[in-house]
py3Dmol code that shows the C-alpha trace and the ligand (Angstrom):
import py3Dmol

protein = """\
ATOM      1  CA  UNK A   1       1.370   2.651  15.414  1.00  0.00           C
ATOM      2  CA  UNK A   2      -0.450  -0.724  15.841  1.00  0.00           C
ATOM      3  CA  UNK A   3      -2.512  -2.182  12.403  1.00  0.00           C
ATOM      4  CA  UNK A   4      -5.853  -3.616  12.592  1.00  0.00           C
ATOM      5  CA  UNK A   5      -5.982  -6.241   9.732  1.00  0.00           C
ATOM      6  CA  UNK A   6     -10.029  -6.552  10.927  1.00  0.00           C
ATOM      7  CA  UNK A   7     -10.544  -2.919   9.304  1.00  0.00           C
ATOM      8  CA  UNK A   8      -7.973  -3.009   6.819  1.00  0.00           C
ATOM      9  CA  UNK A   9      -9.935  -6.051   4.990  1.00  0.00           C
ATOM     10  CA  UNK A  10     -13.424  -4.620   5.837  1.00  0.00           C
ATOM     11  CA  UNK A  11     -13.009  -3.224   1.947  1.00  0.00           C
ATOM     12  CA  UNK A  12     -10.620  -5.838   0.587  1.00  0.00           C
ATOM     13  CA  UNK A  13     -12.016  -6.642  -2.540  1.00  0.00           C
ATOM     14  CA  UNK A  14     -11.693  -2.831  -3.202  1.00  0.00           C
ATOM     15  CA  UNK A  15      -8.479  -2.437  -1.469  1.00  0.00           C
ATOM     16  CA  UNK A  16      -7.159  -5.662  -3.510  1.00  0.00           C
ATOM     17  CA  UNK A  17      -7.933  -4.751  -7.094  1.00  0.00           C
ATOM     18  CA  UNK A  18      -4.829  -2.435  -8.022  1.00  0.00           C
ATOM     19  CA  UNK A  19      -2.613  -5.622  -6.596  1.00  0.00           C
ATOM     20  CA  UNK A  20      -4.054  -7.881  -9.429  1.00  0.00           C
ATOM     21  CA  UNK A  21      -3.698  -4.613 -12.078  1.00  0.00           C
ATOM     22  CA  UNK A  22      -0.123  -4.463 -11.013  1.00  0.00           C
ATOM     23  CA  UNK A  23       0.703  -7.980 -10.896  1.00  0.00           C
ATOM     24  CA  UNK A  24      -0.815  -8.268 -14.091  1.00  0.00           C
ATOM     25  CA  UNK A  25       1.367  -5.577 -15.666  1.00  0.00           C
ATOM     26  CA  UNK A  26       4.420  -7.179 -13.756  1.00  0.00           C
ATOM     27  CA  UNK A  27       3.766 -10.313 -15.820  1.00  0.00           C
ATOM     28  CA  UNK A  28       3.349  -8.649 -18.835  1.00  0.00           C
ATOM     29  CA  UNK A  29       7.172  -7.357 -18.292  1.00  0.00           C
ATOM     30  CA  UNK A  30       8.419 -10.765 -17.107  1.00  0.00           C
ATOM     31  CA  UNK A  31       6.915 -12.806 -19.875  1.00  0.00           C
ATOM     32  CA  UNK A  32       9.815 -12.307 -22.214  1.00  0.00           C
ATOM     33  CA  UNK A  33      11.935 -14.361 -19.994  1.00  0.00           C
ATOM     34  CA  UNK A  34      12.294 -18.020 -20.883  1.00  0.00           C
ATOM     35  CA  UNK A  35      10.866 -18.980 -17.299  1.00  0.00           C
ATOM     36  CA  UNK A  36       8.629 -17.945 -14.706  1.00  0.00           C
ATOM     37  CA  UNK A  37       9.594 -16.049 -11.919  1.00  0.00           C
ATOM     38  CA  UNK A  38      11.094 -18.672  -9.070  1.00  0.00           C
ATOM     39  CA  UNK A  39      12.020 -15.984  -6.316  1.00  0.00           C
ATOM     40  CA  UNK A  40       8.829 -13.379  -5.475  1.00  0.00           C
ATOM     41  CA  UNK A  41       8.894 -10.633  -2.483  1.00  0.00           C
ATOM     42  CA  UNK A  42       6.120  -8.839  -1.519  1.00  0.00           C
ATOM     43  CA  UNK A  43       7.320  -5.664   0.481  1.00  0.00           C
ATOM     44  CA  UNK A  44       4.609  -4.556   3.384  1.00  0.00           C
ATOM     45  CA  UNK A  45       2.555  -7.480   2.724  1.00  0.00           C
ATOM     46  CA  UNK A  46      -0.136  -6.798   5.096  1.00  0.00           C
ATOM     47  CA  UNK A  47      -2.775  -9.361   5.994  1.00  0.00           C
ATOM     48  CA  UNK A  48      -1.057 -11.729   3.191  1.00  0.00           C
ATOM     49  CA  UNK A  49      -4.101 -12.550   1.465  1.00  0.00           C
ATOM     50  CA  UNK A  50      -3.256 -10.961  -1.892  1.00  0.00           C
ATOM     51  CA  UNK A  51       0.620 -12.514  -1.176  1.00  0.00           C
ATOM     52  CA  UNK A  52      -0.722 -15.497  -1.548  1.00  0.00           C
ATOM     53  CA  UNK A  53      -2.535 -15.448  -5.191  1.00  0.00           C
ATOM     54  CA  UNK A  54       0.821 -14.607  -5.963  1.00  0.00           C
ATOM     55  CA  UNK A  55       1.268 -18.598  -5.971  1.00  0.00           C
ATOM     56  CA  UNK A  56      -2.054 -18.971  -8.437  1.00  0.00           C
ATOM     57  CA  UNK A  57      -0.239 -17.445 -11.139  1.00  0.00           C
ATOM     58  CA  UNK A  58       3.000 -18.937 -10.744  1.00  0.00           C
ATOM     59  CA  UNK A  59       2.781 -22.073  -8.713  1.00  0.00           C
ATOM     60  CA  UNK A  60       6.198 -23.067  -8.394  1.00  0.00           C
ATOM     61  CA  UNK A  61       7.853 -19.781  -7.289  1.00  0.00           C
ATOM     62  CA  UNK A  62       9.271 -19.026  -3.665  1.00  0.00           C
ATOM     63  CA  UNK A  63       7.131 -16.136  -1.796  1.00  0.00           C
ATOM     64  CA  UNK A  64       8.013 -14.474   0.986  1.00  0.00           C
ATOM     65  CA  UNK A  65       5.868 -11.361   1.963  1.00  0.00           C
ATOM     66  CA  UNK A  66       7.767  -8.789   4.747  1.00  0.00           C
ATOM     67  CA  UNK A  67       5.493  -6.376   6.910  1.00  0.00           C
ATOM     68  CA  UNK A  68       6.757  -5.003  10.170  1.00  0.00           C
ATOM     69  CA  UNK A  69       3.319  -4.883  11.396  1.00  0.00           C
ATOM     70  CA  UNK A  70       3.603  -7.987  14.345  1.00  0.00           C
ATOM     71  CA  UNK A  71      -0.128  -7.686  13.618  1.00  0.00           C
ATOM     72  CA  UNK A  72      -0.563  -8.106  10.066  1.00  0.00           C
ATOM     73  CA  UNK A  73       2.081 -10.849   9.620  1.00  0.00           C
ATOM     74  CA  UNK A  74       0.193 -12.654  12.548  1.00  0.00           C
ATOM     75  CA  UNK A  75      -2.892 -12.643  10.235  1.00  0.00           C
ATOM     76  CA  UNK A  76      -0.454 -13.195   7.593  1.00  0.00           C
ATOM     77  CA  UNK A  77       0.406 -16.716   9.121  1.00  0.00           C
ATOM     78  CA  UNK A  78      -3.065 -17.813   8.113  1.00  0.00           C
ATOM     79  CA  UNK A  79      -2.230 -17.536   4.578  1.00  0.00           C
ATOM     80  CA  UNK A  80       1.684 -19.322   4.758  1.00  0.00           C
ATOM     81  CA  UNK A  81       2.160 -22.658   2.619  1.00  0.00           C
ATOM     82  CA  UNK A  82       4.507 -24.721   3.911  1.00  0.00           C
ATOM     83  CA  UNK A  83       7.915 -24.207   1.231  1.00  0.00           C
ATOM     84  CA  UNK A  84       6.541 -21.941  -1.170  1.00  0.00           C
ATOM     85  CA  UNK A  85       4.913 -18.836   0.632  1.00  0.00           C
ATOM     86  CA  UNK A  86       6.199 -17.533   4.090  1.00  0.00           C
ATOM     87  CA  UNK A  87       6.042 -14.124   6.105  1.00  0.00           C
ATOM     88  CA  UNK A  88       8.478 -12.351   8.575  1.00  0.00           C
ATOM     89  CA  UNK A  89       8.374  -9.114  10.051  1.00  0.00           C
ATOM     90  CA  UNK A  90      10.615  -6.713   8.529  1.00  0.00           C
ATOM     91  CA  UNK A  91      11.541  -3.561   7.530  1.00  0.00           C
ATOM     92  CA  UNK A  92      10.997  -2.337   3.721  1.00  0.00           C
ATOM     93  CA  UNK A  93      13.722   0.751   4.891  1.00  0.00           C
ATOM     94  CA  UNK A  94      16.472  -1.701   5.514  1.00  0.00           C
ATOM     95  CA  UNK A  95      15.507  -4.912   3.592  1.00  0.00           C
ATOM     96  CA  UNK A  96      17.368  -6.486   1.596  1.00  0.00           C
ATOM     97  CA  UNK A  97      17.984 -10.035  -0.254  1.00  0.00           C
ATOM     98  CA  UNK A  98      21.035 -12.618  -0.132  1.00  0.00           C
ATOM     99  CA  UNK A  99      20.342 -14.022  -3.418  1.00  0.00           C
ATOM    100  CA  UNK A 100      18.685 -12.036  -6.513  1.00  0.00           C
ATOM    101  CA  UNK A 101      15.135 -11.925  -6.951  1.00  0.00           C
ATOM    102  CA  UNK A 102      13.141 -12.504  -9.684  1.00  0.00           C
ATOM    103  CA  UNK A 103      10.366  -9.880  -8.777  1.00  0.00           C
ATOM    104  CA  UNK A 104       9.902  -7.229  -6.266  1.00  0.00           C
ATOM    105  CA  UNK A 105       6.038  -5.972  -5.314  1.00  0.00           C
ATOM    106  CA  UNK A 106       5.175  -3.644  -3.309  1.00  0.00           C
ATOM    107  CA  UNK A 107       1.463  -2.783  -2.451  1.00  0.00           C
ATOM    108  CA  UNK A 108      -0.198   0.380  -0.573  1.00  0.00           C
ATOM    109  CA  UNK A 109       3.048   0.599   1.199  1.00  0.00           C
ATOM    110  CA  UNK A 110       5.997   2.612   0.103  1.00  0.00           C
ATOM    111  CA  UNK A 111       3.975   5.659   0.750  1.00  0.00           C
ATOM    112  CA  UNK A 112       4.682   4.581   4.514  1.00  0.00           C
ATOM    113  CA  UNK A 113       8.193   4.743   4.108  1.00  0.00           C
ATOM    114  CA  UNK A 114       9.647   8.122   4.500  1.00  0.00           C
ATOM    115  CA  UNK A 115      12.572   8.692   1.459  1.00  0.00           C
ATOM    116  CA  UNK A 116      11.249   5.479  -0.570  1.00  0.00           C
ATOM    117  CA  UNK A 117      12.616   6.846  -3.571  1.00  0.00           C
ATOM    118  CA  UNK A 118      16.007   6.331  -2.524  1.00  0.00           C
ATOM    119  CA  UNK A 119      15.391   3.169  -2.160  1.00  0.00           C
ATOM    120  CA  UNK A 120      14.652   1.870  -5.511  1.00  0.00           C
ATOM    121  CA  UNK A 121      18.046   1.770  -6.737  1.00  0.00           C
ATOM    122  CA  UNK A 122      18.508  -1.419  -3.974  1.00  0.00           C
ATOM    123  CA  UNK A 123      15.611  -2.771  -5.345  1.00  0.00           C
ATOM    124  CA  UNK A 124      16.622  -2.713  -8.444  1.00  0.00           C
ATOM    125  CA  UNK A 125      20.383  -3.853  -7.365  1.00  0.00           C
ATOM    126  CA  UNK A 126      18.336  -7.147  -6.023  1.00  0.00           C
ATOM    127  CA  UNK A 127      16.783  -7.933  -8.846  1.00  0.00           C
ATOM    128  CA  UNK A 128      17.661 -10.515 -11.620  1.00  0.00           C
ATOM    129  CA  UNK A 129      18.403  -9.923 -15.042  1.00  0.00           C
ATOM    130  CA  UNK A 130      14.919  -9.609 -16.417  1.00  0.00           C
ATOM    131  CA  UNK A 131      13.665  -9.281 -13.089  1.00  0.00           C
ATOM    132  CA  UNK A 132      10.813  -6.609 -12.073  1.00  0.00           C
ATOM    133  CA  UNK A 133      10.100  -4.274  -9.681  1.00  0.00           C
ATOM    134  CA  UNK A 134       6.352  -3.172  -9.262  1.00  0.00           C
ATOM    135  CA  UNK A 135       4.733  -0.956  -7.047  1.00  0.00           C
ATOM    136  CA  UNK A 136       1.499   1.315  -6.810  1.00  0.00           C
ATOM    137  CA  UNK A 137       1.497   3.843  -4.243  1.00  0.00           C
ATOM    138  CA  UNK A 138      -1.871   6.267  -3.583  1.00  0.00           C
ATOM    139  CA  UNK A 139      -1.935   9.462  -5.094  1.00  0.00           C
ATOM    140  CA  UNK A 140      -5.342  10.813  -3.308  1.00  0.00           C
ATOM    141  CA  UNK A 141      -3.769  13.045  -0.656  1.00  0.00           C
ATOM    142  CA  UNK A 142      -5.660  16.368  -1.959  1.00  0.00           C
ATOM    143  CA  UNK A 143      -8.940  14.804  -1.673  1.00  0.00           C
ATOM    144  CA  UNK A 144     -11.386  15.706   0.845  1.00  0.00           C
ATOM    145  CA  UNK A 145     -10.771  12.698   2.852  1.00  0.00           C
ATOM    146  CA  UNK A 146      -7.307  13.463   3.802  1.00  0.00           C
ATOM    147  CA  UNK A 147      -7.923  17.386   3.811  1.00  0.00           C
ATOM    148  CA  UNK A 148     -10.619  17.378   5.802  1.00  0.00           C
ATOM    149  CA  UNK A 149      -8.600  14.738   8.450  1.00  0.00           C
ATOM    150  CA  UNK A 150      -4.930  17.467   8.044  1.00  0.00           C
ATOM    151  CA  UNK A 151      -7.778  20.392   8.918  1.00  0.00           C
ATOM    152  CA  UNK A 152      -9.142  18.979  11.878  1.00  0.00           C
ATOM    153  CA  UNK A 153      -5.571  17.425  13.279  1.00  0.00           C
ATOM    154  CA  UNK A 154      -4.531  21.168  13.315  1.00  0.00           C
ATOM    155  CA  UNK A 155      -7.696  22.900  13.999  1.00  0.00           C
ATOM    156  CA  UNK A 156      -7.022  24.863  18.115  1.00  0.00           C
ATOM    157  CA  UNK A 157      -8.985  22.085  19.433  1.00  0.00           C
ATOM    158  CA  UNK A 158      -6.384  19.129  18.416  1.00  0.00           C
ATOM    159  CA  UNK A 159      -3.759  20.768  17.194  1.00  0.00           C
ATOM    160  CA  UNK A 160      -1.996  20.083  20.645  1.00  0.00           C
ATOM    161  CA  UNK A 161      -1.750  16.271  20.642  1.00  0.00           C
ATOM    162  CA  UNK A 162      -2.181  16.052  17.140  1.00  0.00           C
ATOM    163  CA  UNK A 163      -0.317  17.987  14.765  1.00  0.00           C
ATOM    164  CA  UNK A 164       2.980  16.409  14.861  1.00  0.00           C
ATOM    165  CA  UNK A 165       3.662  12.313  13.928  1.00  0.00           C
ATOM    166  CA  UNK A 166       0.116  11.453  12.109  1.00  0.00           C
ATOM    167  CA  UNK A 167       0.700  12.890   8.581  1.00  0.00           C
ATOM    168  CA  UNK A 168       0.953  10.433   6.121  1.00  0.00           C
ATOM    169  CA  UNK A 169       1.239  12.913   2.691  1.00  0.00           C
ATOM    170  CA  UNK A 170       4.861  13.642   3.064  1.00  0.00           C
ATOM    171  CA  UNK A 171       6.304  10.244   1.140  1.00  0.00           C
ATOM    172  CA  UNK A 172       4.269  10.561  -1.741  1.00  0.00           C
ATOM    173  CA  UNK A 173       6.012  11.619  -5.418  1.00  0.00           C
ATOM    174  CA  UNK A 174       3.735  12.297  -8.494  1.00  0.00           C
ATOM    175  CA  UNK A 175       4.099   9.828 -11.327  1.00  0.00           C
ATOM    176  CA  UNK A 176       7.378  11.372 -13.387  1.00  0.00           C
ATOM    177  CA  UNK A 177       9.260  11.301 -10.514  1.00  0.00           C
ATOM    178  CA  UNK A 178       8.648   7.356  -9.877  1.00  0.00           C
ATOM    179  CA  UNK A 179       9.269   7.112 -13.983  1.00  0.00           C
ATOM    180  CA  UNK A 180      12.787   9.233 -13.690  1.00  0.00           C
ATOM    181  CA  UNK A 181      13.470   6.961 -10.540  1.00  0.00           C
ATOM    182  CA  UNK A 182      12.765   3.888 -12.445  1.00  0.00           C
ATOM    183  CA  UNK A 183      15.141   4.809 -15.291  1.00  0.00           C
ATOM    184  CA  UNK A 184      18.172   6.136 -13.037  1.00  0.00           C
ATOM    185  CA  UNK A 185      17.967   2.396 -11.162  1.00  0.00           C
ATOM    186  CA  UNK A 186      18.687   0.893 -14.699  1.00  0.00           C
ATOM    187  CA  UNK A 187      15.157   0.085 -15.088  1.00  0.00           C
ATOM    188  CA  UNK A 188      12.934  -0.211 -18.409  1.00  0.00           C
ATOM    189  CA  UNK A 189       9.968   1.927 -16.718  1.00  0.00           C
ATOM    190  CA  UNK A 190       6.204   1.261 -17.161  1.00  0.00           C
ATOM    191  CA  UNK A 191       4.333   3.906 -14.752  1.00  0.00           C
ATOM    192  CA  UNK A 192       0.584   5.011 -15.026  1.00  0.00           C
ATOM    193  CA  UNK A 193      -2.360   6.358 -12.843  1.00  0.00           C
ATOM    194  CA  UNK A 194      -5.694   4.862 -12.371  1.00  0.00           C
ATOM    195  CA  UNK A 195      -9.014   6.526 -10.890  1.00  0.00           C
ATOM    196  CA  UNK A 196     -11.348   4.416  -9.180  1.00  0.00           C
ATOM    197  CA  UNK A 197     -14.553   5.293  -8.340  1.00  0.00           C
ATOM    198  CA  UNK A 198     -15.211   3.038  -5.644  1.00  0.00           C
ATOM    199  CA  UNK A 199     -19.488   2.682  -4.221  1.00  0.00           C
ATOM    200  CA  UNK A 200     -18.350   1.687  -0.716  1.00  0.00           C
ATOM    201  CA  UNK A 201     -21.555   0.253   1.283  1.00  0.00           C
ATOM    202  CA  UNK A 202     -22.538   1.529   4.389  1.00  0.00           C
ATOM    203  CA  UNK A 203     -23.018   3.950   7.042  1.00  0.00           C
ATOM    204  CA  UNK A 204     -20.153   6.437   7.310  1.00  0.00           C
ATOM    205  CA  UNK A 205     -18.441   4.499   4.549  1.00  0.00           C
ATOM    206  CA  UNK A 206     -15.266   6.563   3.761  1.00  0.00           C
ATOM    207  CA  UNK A 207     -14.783   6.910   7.702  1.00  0.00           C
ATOM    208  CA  UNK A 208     -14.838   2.968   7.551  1.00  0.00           C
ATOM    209  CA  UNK A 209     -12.355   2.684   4.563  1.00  0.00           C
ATOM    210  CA  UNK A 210      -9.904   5.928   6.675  1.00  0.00           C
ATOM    211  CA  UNK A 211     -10.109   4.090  10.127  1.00  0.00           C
ATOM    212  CA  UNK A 212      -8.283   1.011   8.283  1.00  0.00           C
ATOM    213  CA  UNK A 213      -5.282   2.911   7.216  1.00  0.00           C
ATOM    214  CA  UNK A 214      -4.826   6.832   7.417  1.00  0.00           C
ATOM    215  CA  UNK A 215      -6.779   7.026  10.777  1.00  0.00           C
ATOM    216  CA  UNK A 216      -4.656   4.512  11.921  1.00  0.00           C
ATOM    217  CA  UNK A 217      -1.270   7.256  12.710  1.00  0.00           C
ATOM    218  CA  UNK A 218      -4.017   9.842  14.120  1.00  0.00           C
ATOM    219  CA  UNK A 219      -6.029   7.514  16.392  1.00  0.00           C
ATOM    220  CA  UNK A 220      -2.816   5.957  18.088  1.00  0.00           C
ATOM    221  CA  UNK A 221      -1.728   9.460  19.750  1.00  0.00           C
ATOM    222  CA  UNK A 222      -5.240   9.780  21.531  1.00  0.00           C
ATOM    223  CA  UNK A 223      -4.786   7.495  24.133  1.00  0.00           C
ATOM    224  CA  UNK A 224      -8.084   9.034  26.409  1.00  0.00           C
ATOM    225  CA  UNK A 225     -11.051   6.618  24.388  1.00  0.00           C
ATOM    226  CA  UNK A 226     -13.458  10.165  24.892  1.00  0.00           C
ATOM    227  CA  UNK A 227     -11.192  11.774  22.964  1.00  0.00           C
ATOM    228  CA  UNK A 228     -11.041   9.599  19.913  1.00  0.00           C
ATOM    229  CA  UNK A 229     -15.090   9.196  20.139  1.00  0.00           C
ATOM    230  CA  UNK A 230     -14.940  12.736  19.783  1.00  0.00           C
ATOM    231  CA  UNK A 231     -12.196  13.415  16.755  1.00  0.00           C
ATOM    232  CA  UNK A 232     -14.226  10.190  15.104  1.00  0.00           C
ATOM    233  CA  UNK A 233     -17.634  12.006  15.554  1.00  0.00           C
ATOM    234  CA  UNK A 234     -16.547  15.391  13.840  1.00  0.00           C
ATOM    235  CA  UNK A 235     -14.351  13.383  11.318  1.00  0.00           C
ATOM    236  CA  UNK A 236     -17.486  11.768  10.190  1.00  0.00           C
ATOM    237  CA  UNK A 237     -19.761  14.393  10.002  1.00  0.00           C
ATOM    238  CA  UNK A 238     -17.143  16.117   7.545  1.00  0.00           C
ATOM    239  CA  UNK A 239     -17.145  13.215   5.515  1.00  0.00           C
ATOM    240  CA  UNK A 240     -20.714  12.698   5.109  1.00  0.00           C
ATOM    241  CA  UNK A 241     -21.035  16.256   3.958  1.00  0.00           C
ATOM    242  CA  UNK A 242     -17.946  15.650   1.574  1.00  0.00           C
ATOM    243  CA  UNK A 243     -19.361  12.098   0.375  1.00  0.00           C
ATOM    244  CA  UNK A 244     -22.759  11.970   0.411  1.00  0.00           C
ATOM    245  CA  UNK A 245     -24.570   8.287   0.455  1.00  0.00           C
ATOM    246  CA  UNK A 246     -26.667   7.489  -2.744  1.00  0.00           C
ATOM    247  CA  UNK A 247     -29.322   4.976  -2.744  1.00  0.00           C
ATOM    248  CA  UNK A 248     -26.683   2.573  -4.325  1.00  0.00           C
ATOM    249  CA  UNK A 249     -23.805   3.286  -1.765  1.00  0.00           C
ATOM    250  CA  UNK A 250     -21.309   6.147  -1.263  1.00  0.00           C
ATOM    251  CA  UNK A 251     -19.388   6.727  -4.909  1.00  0.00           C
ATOM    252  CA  UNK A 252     -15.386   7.272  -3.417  1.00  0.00           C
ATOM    253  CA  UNK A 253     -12.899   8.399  -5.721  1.00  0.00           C
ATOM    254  CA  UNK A 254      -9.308   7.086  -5.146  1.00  0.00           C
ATOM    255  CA  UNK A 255      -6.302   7.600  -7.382  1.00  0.00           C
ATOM    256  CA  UNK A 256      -3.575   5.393  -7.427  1.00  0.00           C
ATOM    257  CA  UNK A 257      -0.043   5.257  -9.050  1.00  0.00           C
ATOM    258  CA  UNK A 258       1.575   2.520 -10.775  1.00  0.00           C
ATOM    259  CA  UNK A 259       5.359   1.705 -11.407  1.00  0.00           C
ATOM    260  CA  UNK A 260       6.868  -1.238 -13.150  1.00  0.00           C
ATOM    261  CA  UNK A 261      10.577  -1.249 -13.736  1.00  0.00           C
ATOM    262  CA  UNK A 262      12.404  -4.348 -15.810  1.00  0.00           C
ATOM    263  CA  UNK A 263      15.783  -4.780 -14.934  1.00  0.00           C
ATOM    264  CA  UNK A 264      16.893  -5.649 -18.909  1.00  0.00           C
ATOM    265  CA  UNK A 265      20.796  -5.704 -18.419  1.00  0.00           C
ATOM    266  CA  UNK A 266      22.756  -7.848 -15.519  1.00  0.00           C
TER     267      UNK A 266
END
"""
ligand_1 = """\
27
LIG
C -2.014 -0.158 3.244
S -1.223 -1.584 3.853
C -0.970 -2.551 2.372
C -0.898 -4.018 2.624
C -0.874 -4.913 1.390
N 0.299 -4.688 0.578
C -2.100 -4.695 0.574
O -2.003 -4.255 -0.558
O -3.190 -4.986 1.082
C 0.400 -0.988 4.165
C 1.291 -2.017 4.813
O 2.627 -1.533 4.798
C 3.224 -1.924 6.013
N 4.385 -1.058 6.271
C 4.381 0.271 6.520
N 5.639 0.702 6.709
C 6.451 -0.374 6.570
C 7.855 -0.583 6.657
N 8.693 0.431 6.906
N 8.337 -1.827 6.486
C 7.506 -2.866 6.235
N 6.167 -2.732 6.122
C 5.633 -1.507 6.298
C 2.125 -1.775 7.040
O 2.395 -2.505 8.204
C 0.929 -2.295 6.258
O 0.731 -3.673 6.440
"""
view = py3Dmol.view(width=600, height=400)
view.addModel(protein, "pdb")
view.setStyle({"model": 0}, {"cartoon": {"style": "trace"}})
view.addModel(ligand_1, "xyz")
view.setStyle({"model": 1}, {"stick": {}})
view.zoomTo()
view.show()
């Protein structure tokens, strides 16, 4: 499945705000160490350009972001400061650090990663004492936007090329399951939900915001172009039934999950 960072940042500032929420908890559960963090990863980076304000709040720390989207860490490069914030393409399933880190974020993306709740013990394992782990994975996968797209994938006319390899809900834990997670790794667990009610501008707005991430499995197993013109044109109708436009935009509800985890003992 190929990313297109183009889309994906159509709706950055919306797509970037629960980055700065976490990061801000994450330094809320760092700041009883006696320095700032000097070692930051950023698992499934993306585009990099939230990575990057990573070195506005502490200036002196070593980023590297890890995506193993070719695409995205191309983009990436355009956000890379020479010896302090670097990307390589990688795999969040299999990564892992020679030297301890002194925080772990992880953005949008462990919901990609089929079993990612096995894998927070290693994250943890990586981390310094004191160190954090933060992630916020979505938690909108009953909404009509990703009902209406499961509906359609398996409705007799798609069901054929579509119903196997494009469904993204499988990953996805509710909140207690991240906190139990959190505390089994050894970690001092800070987990919450936040619902945004985003007023995306634009015709076929939520189609927009879909094509730039849970589109993105679907769309890549139509290879005919006629046929993805015409999954896209009954998609959208759906949608604009399910979110109507106001005068003022298209209101889009999204609910997200947030996990910190301090590591407090080495
Ligand atoms: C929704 S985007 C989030 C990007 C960025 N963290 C942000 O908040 O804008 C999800 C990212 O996770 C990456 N990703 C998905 N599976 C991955 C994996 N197994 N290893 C590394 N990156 C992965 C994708 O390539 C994509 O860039």
């Amino acid at each position: 499945m190929r990313w297109d960072p183009g889309q994906y940042l159509r709706y950055g500032d919306e797509r970037a705000r629960p980055f700065h929420e976490l990061v801000q908890r994450a330094a809320v559960a760092l700041a009883d160490r006696d320095k700032p963090p000097a070692s930051i990863v950023d698992l499934g980076c993306g585009p990099g350009d939230q990575t990057v304000t990573l070195l506005d709040r502490w200036p002196d720390a070593d980023i590297l972001g890890v995506d193993n989207s070719p695409e995205m860490i191309d983009k990436a490069q355009d956000y890379a400061v020479e010896g302090r914030c670097r990307f390589v393409v990688g795999d969040i399933a299999t990564w892992s650090s020679d030297q301890p880190v002194d925080l772990i974020v992880a953005n949008a993306a462990f919901h990609w990663v089929p079993g990612h709740v096995d894998l927070l013990a290693g994250f943890a394992g990586a981390l310094t004492t004191g160190g954090v782990l933060a992630f916020q994975v979505p938690d909108n996968f009953s909404e009509p936007s990703h009902v209406l797209l499961r509906d359609l994938r398996l409705s007799p006319r798609w069901r054929d090329q579509l119903a196997d390899g494009a469904d993204r809900t499988a990953g996805v834990e509710r909140p207690a399951r991240y906190l139990d997670a959190l505390v089994d790794a050894g970690l001092e667990p800070d987990v919450w939900q936040t619902e945004y009610l985003h007023v995306l501008p634009g015709d076929n707005a939520v189609l927009e915001w879909v094509k730039g991430t849970a589109l993105r499995p679907v769309l890549s197993l139509l290879s005919d172009p006629a046929d993805r013109d015409a999954f896209l044109e009954e998609y959208a109708e759906q949608l604009r039934q399910a979110y109507p436009r106001q005068a003022y935009g298209t209101p889009f509800p999204f609910r997200r999950t947030f996990a910190v985890g301090r590591r407090t003992s080495s």
